[in-house]
N, C-alpha and C positions, 0 to 999 in steps of 0.2 A: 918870407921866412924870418929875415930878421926882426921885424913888427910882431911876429907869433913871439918871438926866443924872449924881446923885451916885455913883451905881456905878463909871461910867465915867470920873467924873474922880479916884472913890480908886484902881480901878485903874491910870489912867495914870500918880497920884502914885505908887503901889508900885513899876511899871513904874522907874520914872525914881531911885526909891530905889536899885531893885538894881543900874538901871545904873551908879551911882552908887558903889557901892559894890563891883562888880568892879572899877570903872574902878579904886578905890584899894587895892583888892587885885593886882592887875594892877600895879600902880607901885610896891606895897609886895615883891611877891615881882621884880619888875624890878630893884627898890635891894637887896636881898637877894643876888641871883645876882652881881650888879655889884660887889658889897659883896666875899662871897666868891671873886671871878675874880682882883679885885686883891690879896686878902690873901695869900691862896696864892702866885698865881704872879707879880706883878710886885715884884721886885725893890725898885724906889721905893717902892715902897708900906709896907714896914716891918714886912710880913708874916714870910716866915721864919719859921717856927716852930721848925723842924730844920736848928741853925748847922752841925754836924754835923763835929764840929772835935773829934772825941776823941782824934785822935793830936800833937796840940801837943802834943808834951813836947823834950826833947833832942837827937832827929831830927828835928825840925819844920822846920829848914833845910836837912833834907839835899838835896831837890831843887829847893829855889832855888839853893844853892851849887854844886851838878854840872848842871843843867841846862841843854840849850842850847836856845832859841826856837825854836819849830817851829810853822807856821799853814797853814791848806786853806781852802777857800771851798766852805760847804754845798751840798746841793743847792738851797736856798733864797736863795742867794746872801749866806752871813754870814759872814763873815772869823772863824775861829774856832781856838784861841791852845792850844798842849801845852808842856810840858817835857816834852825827849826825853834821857834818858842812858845812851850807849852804851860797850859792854863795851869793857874796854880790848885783850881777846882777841878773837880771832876766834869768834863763837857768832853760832848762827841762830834763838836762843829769845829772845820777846821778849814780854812782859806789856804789856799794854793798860789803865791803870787807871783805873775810874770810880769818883769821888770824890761825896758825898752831897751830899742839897738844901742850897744855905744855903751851900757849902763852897765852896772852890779846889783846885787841885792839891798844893800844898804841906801840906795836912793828911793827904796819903797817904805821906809821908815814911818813917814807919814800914816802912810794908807794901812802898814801894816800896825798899826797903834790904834788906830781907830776901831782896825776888824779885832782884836785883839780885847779891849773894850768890850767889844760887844758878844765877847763869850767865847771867839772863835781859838785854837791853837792856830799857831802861823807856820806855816814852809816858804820860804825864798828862796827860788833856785837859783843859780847864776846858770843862766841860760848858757850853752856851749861854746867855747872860745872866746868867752866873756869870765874876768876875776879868776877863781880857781878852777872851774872846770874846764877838762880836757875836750882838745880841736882843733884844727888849723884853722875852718873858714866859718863863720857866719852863715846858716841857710834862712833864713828870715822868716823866723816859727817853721819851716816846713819840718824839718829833719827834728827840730825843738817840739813839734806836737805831738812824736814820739816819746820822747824825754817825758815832759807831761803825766803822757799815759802810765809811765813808767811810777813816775814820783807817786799821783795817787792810786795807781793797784797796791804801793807797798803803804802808802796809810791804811788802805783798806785793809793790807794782809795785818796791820799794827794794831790795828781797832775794828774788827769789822759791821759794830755799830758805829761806825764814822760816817758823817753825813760832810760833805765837801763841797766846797766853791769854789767856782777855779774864776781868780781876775787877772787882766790882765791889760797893761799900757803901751798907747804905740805899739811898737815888733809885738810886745808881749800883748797886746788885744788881740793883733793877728793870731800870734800862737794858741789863745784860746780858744779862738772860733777854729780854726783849725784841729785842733783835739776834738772839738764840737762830735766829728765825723766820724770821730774812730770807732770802728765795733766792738774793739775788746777795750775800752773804757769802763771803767768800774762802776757798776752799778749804785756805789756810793756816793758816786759824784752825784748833785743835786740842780745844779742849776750853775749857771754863767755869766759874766757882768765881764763887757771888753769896754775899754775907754781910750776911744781915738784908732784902732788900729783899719790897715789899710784893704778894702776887696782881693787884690792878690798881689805879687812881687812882681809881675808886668806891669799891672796900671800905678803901680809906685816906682818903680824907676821909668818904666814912661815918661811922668810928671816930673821923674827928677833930672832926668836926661836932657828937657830940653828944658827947663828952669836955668838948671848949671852949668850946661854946654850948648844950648841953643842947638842940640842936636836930634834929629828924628828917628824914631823906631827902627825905620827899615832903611839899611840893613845891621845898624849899629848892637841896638838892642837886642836883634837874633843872632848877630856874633856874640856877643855875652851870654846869651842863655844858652847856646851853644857849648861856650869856654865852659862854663856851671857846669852842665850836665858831663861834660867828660871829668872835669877836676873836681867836681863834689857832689855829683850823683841825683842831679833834679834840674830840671829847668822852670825857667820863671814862671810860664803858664800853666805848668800844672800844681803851681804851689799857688792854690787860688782857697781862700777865705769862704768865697763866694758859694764853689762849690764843693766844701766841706761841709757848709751852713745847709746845702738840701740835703743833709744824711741825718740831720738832726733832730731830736723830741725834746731835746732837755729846754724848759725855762733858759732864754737869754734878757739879758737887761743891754742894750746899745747906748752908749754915751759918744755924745762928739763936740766937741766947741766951734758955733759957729763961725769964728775968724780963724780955724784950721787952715791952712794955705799948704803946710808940709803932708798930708795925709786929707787931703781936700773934704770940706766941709758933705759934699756930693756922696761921697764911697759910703755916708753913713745910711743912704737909700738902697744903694746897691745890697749890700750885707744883710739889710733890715726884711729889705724885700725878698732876697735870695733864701733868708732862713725858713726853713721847712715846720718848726717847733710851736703848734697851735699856741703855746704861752709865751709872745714875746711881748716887748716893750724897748722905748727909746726914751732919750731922754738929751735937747740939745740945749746947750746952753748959750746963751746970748754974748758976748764982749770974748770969750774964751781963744784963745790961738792954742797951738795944737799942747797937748798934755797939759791944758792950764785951767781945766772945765771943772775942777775943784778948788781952785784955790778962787778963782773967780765969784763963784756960787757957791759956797762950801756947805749952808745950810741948806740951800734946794739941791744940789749932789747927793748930799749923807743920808737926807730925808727919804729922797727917791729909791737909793739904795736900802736903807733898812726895811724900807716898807716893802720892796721886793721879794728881802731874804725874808721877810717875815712871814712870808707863801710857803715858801719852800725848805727850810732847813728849820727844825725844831728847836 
């Protein structure tokens, strides 16, 4: 009897161990997800990782200097803020540019001088909870390929002979091919050119999960997409590039620089391959690390690209 009574109370103590010790695994992989939700994508937080600000140079004011304010209110309801610069001639071509994580509009200055050049009116959005427009979290293009959609239905409603490009770097290449998908995307849009951005928000914090914490997917990573999905309404694997890109007809142009290490040289197969849109094209450039695939090769970039648009937008 007594050997029975001790049984049952080592078992209970065991019992009461383990529970003891999911409890603080449970709270440990909780602060883990919680940890990673804010690094990433709250802004306050001091995360950032991808300032994403390679074209401050010289032009780096060009679209604060020519730009005029231009703001829309989400489908979510967030007051959110562009530089719009429009051609001094009459043209119905207009570029849409998506600017990377970490960044503002004005570091597209570059890119937007060029399209600008070449006949196009410019919009620059500051993607959401980025510079003036409204948000608390970063969703990394997902909830931003809304926005998107949003910015050229109202060029269209502006011009509705508008013929539109939507570009877009790092986050903001993502965010392109993401729009890629949409079905109420405006029929004006014409064609797409993403440079560098990543297959989905999983296999980019994947990569960056264990880059910068030596840390592995499971279970870390599905406590973050986890935290997401309750504090910002998506989780990591369904905000995939990849499979926006099979919902797609429109002309894409893929850019990547092959010593990308941040949004790995690899993903530009995935996207390329994944795209549904009989007119695509890639384009990789040799000596490039990530968002540097222009400045590297600036005449086989511009060349590639004009000759693109030159298919597709009048």
């Amino acid at each position: 009897m007594e050997k029975s009574v001790k049984k049952r109370r080592a078992g209970r103590i065991a019992l009461i161990v383990l529970a003891v010790l999911l409890v603080l695994a449970a709270g440990a992989l909780a602060f883990a997800g919680n940890y990673l939700f804010h690094f990433a994508l709250d802004p306050q937080a001091g995360g950032m990782i991808d300032g994403g600000d390679w074209e401050q140079d010289a032009q780096g004011t060009w679209l604060q200097e020519n730009g005029e304010d231009r703001w829309l209110t989400s489908h979510d309801g967030l007051n959110l803020h562009a530089l719009y610069v429009p051609q001094e001639a009459e043209s119905h071509r207009y570029a849409l540019l998506c600017h990377g994580y970490g960044s503002i509009p004005q570091s597209m200055s570059k890119t937007a001088a060029q399209f600008y050049d070449m006949g196009f009116h410019i919009l620059a959005p500051a993607a959401r909870a980025h510079e003036r427009s409204g948000g608390t979290y970063v969703s990394m293009g997902w909830l931003e390929r809304r926005d998107i959609v949003a910015w050229a239905n109202t060029l269209a409603e502006q011009d509705p002979e508008a013929e539109i490009m939507l570009f877009g770097i790092s986050m903001g290449g993502a965010t392109v091919m993401m729009t890629a998908g949409e079905a109420d995307l405006s029929p004006n849009v014409k064609c797409i050119i993403e440079d560098c951005g990543y297959s989905s928000v999983w296999d980019e914090f994947a990569g960056q999960l264990q880059e910068m914490f030596g840390l592995p997917t499971f279970p870390v990573l599905d406590a973050a997409s986890l935290v997401t999905q309750v504090r910002a309404g998506f989780g990591f694997k369904e905000a995939s590039a990849a499979e926006q890109l099979k919902k797609t007809s429109l002309p894409m142009l893929f850019i990547h620089g092959e010593e990308d290490t941040f949004v790995p040289y690899a993903m530009l197969d995935v996207v390329y391959n994944a795209c549904a849109s009989p007119d695509k094209e890639r384009l990789s450039v040799p000596g490039a690390a990530h968002g540097e695939a222009s400045g590297v090769a600036p005449e086989l970039y511009w060349s590639t690209v004009e000759d693109f648009l030159s298919r597709y937008i009048g």
